[in-house]
N, C-alpha and C positions, 0 to 999 in steps of 0.2 A: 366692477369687482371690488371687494370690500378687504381690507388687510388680511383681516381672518380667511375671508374664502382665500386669498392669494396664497395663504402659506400652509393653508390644508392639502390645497390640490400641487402643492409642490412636493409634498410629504410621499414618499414612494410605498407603497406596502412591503414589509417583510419579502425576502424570498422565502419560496418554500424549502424546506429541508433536502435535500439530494442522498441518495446513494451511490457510489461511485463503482462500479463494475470494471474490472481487470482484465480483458482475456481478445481473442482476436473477435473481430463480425465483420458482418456482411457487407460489402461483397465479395471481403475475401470467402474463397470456398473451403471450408472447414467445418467438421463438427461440432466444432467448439463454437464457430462463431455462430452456426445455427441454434446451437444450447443459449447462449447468449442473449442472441435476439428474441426466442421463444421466453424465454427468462422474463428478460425485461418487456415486453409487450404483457406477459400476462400480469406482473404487479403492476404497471402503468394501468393498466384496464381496470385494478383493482381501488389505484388509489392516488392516479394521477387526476388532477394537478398539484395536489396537497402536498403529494411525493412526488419528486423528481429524478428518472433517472437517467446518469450521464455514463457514457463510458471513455474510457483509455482505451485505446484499441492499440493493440500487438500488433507491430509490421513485422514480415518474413524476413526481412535483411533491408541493409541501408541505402537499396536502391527503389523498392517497393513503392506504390501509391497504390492510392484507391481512392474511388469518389462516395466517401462516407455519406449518411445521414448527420442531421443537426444535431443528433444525440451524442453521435460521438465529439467531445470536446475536447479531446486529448489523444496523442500520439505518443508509443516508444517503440523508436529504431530495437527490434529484439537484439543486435549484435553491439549495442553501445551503451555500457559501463552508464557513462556519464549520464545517458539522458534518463536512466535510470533515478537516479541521485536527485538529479534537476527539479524530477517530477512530481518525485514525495515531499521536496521543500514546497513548491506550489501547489499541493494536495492540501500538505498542512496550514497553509496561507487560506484556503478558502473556508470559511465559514457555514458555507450554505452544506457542506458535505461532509454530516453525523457519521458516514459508516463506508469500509470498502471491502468489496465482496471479491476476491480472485477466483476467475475460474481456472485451476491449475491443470495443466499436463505436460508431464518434462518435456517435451520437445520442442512445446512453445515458446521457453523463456529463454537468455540468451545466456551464455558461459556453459559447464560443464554439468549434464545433467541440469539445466535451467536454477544454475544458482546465481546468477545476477537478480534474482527475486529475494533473496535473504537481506544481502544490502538495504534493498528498496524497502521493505518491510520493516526491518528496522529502525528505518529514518523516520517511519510513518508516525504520527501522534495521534490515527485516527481510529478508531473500533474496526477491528479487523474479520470478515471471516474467507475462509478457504473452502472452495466446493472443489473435492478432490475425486478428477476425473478416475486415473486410476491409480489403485494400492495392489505395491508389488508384496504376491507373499513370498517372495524369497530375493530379499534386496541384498546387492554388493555390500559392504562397510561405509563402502563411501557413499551411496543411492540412502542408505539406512542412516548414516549422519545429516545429509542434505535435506532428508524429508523430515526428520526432528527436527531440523532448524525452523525452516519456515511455518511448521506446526506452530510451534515451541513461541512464535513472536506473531501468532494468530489468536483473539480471542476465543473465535469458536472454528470449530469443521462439520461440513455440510458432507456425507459420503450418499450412495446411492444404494445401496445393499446391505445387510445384514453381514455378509460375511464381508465385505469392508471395512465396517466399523469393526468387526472382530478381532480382523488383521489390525489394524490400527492400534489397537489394545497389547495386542500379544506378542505381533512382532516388534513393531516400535513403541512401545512403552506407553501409550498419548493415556490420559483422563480419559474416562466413559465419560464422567460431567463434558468437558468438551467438547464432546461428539454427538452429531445428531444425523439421524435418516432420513433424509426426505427423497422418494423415488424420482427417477427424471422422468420430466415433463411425457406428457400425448396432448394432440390437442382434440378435442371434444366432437366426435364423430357418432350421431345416432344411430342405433344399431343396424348395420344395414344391410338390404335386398343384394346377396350375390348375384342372384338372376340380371335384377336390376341394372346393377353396376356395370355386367358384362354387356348388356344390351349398348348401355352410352357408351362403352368403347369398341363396339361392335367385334365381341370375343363369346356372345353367345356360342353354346355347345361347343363350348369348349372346356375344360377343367383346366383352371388357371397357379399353375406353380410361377412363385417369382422370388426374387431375391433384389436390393435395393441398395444403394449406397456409391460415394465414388469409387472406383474399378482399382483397384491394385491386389499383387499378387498374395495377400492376406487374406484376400474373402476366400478363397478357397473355390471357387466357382465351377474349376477343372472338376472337380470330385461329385459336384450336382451333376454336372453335363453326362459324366463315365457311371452316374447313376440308371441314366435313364433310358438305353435300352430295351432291356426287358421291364421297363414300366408302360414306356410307348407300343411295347408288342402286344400288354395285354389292352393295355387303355390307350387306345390310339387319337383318342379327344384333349389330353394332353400335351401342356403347352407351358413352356418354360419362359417368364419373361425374366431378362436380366437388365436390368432396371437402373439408367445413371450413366453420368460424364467419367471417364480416368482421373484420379485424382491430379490435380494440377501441376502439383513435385514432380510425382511418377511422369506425368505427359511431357513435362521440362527435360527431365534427366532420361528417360526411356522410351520418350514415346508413344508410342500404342502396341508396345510388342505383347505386352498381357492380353489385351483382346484379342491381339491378331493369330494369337496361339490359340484361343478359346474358339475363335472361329474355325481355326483349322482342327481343333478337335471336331465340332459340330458337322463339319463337313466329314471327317473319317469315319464319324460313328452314322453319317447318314441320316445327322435330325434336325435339316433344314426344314422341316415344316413344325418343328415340336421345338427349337428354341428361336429366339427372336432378339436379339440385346436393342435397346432402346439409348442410346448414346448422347444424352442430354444430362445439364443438370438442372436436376425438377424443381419447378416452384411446388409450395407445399399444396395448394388445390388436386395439382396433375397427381404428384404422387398419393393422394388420398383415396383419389379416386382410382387407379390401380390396387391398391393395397383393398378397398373396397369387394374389389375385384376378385380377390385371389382367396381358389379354395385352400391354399395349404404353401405358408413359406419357409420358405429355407434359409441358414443362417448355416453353413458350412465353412466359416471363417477358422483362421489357422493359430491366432493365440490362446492359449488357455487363459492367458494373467489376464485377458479384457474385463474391466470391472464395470463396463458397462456398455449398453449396449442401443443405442436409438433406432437401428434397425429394427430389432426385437421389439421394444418396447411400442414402436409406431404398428406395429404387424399386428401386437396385444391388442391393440385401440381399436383397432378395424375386423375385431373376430378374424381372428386368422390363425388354424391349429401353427404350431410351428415344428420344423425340424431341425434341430439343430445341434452343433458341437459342442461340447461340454466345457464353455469357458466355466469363467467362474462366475460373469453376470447372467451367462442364460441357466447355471445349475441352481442361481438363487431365485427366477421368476418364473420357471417352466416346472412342471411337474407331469406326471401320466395324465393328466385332466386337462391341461392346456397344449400337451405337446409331447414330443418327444424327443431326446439324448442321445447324441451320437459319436460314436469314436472320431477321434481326427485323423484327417486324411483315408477317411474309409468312405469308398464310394458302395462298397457293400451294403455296409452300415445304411447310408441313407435309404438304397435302391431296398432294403427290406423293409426299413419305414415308412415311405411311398406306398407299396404294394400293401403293408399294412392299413393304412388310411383310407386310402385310396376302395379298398374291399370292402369298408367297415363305413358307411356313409352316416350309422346310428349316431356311431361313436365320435366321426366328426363334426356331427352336429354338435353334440351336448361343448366337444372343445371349444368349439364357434361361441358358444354363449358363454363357457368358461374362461376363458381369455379375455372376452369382452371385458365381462363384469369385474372381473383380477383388474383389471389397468384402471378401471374408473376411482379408483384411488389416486390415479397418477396424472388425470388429466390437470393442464396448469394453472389453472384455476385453483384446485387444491395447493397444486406445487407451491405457488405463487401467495396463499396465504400460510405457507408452512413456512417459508424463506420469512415473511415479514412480519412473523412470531417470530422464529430465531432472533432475527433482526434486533428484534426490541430488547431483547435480553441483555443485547449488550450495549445500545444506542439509544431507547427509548424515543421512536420513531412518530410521534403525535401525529396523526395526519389531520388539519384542518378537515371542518365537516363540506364535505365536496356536494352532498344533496343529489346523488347520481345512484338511481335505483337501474335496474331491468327495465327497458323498454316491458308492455305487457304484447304476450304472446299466446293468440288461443288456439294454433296450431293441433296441440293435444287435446282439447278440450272439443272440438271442432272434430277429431279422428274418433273417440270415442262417443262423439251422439250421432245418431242417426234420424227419421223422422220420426221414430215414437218416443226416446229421450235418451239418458245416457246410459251407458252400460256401467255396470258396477265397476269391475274390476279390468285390467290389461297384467298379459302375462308379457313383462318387460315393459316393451310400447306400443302391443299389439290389445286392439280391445276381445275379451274374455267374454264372448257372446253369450256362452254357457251361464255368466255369472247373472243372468238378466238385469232386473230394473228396480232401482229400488226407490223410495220418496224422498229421502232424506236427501239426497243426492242431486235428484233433481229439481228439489227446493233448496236447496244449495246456488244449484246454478241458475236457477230464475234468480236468486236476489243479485248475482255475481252482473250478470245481464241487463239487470234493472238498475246498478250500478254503473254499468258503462253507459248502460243507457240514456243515464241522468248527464252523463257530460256530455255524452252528445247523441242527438237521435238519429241513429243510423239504421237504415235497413239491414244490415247484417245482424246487428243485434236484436230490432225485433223479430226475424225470423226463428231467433233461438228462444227470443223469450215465450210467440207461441208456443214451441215443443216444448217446452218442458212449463206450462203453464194447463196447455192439453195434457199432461200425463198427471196432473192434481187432480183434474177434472176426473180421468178415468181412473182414479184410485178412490175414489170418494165413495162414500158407503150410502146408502138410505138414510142411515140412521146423523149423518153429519158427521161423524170420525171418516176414517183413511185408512187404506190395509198401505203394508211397506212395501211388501214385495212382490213386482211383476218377471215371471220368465219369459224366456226370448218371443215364444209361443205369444207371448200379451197373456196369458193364462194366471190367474190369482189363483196359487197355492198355498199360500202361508196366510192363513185371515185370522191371526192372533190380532189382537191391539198393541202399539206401542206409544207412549205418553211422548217419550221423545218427539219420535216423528210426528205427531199431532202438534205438539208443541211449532216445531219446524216450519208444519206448512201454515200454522195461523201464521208465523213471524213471515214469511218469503209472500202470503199473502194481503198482510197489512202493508208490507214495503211497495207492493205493488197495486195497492189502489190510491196508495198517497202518491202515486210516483204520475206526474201530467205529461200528457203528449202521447197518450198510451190511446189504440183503438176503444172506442164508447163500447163497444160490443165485452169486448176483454171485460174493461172495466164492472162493468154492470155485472157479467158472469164472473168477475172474481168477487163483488159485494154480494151475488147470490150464494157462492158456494160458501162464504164466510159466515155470513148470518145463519148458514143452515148446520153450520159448526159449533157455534156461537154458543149453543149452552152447555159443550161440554167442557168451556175453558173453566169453569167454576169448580172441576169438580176435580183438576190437574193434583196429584201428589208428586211427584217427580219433582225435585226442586231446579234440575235442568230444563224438563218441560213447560216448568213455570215462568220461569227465566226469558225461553223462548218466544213463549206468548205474550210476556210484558214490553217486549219490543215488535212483534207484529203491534198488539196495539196501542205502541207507544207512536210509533209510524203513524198510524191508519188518525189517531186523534190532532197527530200535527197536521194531517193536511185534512181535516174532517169533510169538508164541501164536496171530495170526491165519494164520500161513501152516505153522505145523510139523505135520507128520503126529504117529497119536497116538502110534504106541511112541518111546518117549524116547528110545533110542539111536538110531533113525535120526534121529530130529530133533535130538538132538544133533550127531548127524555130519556133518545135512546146516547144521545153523548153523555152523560150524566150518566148512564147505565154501565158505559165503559171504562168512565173517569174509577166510579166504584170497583168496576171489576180489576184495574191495575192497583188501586191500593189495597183491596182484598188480597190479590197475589202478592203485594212487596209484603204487604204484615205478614203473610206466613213465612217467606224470609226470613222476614228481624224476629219471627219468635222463635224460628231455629236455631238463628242465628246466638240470640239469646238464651235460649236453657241448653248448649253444645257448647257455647264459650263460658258460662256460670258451673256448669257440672263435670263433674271427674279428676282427673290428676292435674298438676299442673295446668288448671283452667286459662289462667293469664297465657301462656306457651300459644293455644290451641285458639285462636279469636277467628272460628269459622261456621259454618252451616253445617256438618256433619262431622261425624266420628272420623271420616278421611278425608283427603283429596285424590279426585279418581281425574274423570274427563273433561272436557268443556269447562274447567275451571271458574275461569273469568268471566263465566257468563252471568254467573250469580250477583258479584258486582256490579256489573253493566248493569245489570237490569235495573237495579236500584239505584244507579247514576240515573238511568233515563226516565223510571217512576218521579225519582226526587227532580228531574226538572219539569215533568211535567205538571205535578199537583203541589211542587213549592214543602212536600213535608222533609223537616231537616234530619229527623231521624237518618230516612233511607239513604241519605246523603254520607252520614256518619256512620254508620256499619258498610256502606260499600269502601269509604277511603280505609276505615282500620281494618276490613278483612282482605284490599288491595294492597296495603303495607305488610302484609302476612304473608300473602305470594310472592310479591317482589321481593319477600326476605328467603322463599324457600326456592323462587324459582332462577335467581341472579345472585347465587350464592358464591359463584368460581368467577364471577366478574361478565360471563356471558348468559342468555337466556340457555332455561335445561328444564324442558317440562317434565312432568312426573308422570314416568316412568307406567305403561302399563305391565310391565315384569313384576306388578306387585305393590304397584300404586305406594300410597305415605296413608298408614293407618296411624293413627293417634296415638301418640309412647311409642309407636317403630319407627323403623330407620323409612325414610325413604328409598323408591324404586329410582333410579336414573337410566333402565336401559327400554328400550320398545318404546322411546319417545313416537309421538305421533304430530304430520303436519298440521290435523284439526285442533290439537290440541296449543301448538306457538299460534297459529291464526287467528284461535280465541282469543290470549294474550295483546295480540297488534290489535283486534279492533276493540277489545276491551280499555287498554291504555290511550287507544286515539281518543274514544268517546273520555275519557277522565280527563284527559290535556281539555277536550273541546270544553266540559260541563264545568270545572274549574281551574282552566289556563297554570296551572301549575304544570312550571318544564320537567321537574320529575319523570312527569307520566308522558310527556314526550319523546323526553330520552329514552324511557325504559321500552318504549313500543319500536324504537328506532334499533333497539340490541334485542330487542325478542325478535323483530322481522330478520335481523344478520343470521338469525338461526340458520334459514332458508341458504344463507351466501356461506354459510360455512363457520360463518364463527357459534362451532357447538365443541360438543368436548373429542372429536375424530378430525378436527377442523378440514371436513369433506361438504363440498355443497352437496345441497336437498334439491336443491331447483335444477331442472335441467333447460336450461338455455337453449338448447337445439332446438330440443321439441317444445317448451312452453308447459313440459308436465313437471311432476314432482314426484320424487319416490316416495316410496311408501311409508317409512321407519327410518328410525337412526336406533341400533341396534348397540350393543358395547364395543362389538369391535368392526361392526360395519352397517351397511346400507343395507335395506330391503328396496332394490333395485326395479322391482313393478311400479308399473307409474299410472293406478287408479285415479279414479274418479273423486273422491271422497279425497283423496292427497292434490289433486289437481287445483280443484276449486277452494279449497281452502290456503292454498298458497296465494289464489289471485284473491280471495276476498282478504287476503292478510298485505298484498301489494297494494291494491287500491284505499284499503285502510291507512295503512305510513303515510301514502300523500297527505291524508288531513293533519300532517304533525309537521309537515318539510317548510 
């Protein structure tokens, strides 16, 4: 070893930046400490190892232990002063740790009303924010001094409702600037089969009520049980599960005298067979799958101030109408559509909401899917990149590029084809049979196919890429065009022409006769159906249809030897024939290109192919990337990079990818559309900028496909992810103020030909 190497490999790398989290976890039993962990697991997932997070864990008093994770790196005795003091001096001693996040709730902290945290805070020199469990609306003098303090020496506050941060404003005076809302956490549960669920915990035919959380005399529990009399008389399939361990205080100081009353309710009122208590406490798999389980919960708890609520919010996640008592967190996240409001301590009250529900199975349905889709705002993922925007506001958080995409998952993709091809559309993440069959579609999913296929030749994939290979075959005309649409019947009703979809299947057809390893059979019937296509690419006006066919055969000429007949002169003539037919297509490009960018208002502004920008964008470029490397002309080179510096300036405008809008597209002199964003439309984007990284290695156009694919993870302007990681589907839209939550076909595969695209940039 040479001097140099000696003192390089001594040279240690940077640590990564740390966030430092405040609050109690696991395995103490708490809510907090479960908010916690949930917390930090979902940024870690998001952006470890770039980001690190460490916590200070809260002890319950000065005899306490616990056998922590490595995460946690710090302890405070709650009842001692000092080690308070101690800990912000060596907080501020570490360098690695940009920011500290509390999660506050008075009872955790130690002194009066948890102000031995003001001290602490103060000593801090590091970027502070407060995630404020709960805000009292009607605080003592002194509760309304103590919670200004600790605000007051907090950069930002994180609340969980609307009417929190309201409170926050009006009774204690705090900044709106200050304040921000991010919901608590769910964690990401596909919508699911009741039937199902009740099967794997063998609770079939049964109708399952339940209620969850550790046991103390605040849930109110008494008031569900004195409900359900005359709900068991009419509906005797009814079944109350009460779900969870005694909270550990409560079991210290009192024992189990709350259940042990509960039970001896249950036995006066005779509904040993309709309630059950489950006296564990749950890991989060078991309780999901309960919560799975249940047609209708209950939240009968006895505080109004509760400002938040993870019962609730877990019951949202898992389609679950709810009933429940009008704190202040369930009167912010329930409504007649997900649930219903109940007086406290009224066992009436529930017992007529039950029988309401209970009667009404329509109306429970639609709540089932309204509560779902409510909470998919709140699952952590989103949480998790809401916190780490905050974050940055006050820390500026860099996280080194970690290179850690999504596993690929064709779960959904896989649920939606069957053996004639894919189904259009799913109502949710159920396939929409009625929507039948369309070509685009499933020339979509043959190239998605013939992409994985190319990494590695699997039998799984070619069996998909038959089907949907077979259903070009059966949409193909006499004449060599393509009708789009087959219903479920296989019946062709719609036999317009569409340029697009022709477009489409030359492109999913060229990728697949260049593509080796493919059956000879295939092959051969994919060069017969192509040639018998063959003359009507010439005659393409669509400048996306054009587009499309200049990469079918931009494909089909790189790998020419799978598609040329054997005598050589025809095959030379007929490659030469195609070489023609892609620069015929790119020149009507560049002459759109050209009298669109030379004519009308502020010409220089507008340097594109049409009067707008509508759909498929980037394909127009692409295609003249892939013209210009195949025939060497530099023109097409030069109108694709300056009409991709005209997107990249319209579409990475806020600093994240934001495609245009079909609520009204960007017409020439108007303002641009930004809401009805579409996944086909970022997909075109990623594999547009991969091909310009690959055609002229400028990281520009790496970067940019690497924040147009984050679209998908959530960094868009809702910052709610697009992908759904359960199922491997994608919704549909990113809408202005929310998600179009169907998870088609057409949204599907354009997410995975936009995943497999970013690899060529990693």
């Amino acid at each position: 070893m040479n001097i140099n190497q000696k003192h390089s490999s001594s040279v240690s790398r940077p640590k990564p930046p740390a966030i430092l989290y405040v609050g109690t976890f696991p395995p103490r039993a708490c809510g907090i400490a479960t908010f916690t962990q949930d917390l930090t697991n979902a940024i870690d997932k998001e952006y470890h190892p770039s980001v690190k997070s460490q916590i200070l864990a809260v002890n319950d008093n000065g005899t306490s232990i616990y056998n922590y994770p490595n995460k946690v790196r710090m302890q405070v005795r709650e009842i001692d002063i000092a080690d308070y003091l101690k800990l912000a001096h060596e907080i501020n001693r570490n360098p690695q740790i940009k920011l500290v996040n509390v999660q506050h709730e008075y009872g955790i902290f130690g002194g009066e009303w948890g102000n031995y945290l003001i001290p602490f805070l103060e000593l801090l020199n590091k970027p502070i924010v407060v995630t404020m469990h709960t805000v009292l609306p009607h605080p003592t003098d002194f509760v309304k001094h103590i919670t200004q303090e600790f605000v007051d020496r907090a950069d930002g506050v994180v609340v969980m409702t609307k009417t929190s941060a309201q409170l926050l404003q009006e009774v204690y005076g705090i900044s709106k600037k200050k304040i921000t809302v991010i919901p608590h956490g769910v964690h990401h549960v596909a919508f699911p089969s009741k039937s199902k669920a009740k099967r794997k915990l063998n609770l079939s035919g049964r109708t399952v009520l339940s209620s969850f959380g550790m046991l103390n005399r605040d849930k109110g529990i008494e008031y569900a049980i004195a409900a359900l009399p005359k709900v068991v008389e009419k509906y005797p399939d009814a079944l109350y599960l009460v779900l969870g361990a005694t909270h550990p205080v409560v079991r210290k100081q009192q024992g189990e005298v709350y259940r042990n009353k509960l039970k001896k309710l249950v036995a006066k009122l005779k509904l040993e067979d309709h309630v059950k208590f489950y006296d564990k406490y749950m890991d989060l798999e078991e309780l999901i799958e309960f919560l799975k389980a249940t047609d209708i919960y209950l939240s009968p708890t006895l505080n109004p101030l509760q400002a938040v609520s993870g019962t609730i919010s877990y019951a949202l996640s898992a389609a679950c109408p709810i009933i429940a008592t009008a704190n202040q967190y369930a009167t912010d996240v329930i409504n007649q559509e997900r649930g219903i409001l109940v007086r406290f301590k009224n066992s009436k009250d529930i017992e007529k909401a039950l029988l309401e529900l209970l009667g009404d199975p329509k109306r429970r349905k639609e709540m089932k899917k309204a509560a779902y889709f409510y909470s998919r705002h709140m699952t952590w993922q989103n949480v998790a990149l809401s916190y780490f925007k905050f974050f940055n506001n006050f820390a500026k958080i860099v996280p080194r590029e970690s290179g850690k995409l999504p596993p690929v998952n064709l779960d959904h993709l896989q649920t939606l084809t069957n053996q004639f091809g894919i189904i259009q559309f799913a109502v949710h993440t159920k396939p929409d049979p009625g929507s039948g069959y369309c070509l685009d579609d499933n020339a979509r999913s043959l190239l998605a196919y013939l992409m994985l296929y190319r990494q590695k030749p699997l039998k799984i994939y070619l069996d998909q890429i038959e089907k949907y290979f077979k259903f070009i075959k059966f949409v193909q005309k006499g004449s060599g065009k393509f009708y789009n649409f087959v219903n479920y019947n296989k019946s062709i009703t719609d036999k317009s022409d569409s340029e697009d979809t022709f477009g489409r299947a030359i492109w999913a057809l060229g990728f697949l006769i260049a593509t080796d390893k493919l059956p000879e059979n295939m092959k051969r019937s994919a060069c017969a159906i192509f040639r018998k296509a063959k003359r009507w690419i010439k005659e393409l006006k669509s400048l996306r249809a054009i587009s499309f066919a200049i990469l079918g055969l931009n494909y089909l000429l790189e790998n020419y030897d799978n598609y040329a007949v054997r005598d050589e002169k025809k095959a030379e003539s007929e490659k030469q024939e195609l070489v023609g037919l892609v620069k015929k297509l790119a020149n009507t490009l560049v002459k759109n290109f050209e009298q669109t960018s030379k004519n009308g208002k502020n010409a220089k502004k507008w340097p594109w192919f049409e009067d707008a920008l509508t759909y498929s964008n980037y394909k127009l470029p692409e295609a003249l990337l892939r013209a210009a490397k195949l025939t060497g002309e530099k023109r097409y080179r030069e109108v694709a990079e300056e009409t991709m510096k005209f997107l990249g300036r319209v579409s990475f405008e806020h600093g994240y990818f934001s495609a245009i809008g079909q609520d009204g597209w960007y017409h020439r002199d108007g303002r641009r559309a930004y809401f009805d964003q579409q996944p086909e439309d970022t997909a075109s984007a990623v594999e547009a900028l991969a091909t310009a990284f690959e055609v002229t290695k400028k990281k520009t156009y790496a970067e940019q496909a690497k924040r147009a694919f984050e679209w998908f993870l959530g960094k868009n302007h809702l910052n709610q992810m697009i992908y759904d990681e359960q199922t491997g589907g994608c919704y549909d839209g990113l809408g202005r103020e929310s998600i179009n939550f169907n998870q088609g076909a057409e949204s599907t595969i354009s997410y995975l030909l936009a995943r497999l695209a970013v690899e060529r940039v990693k």
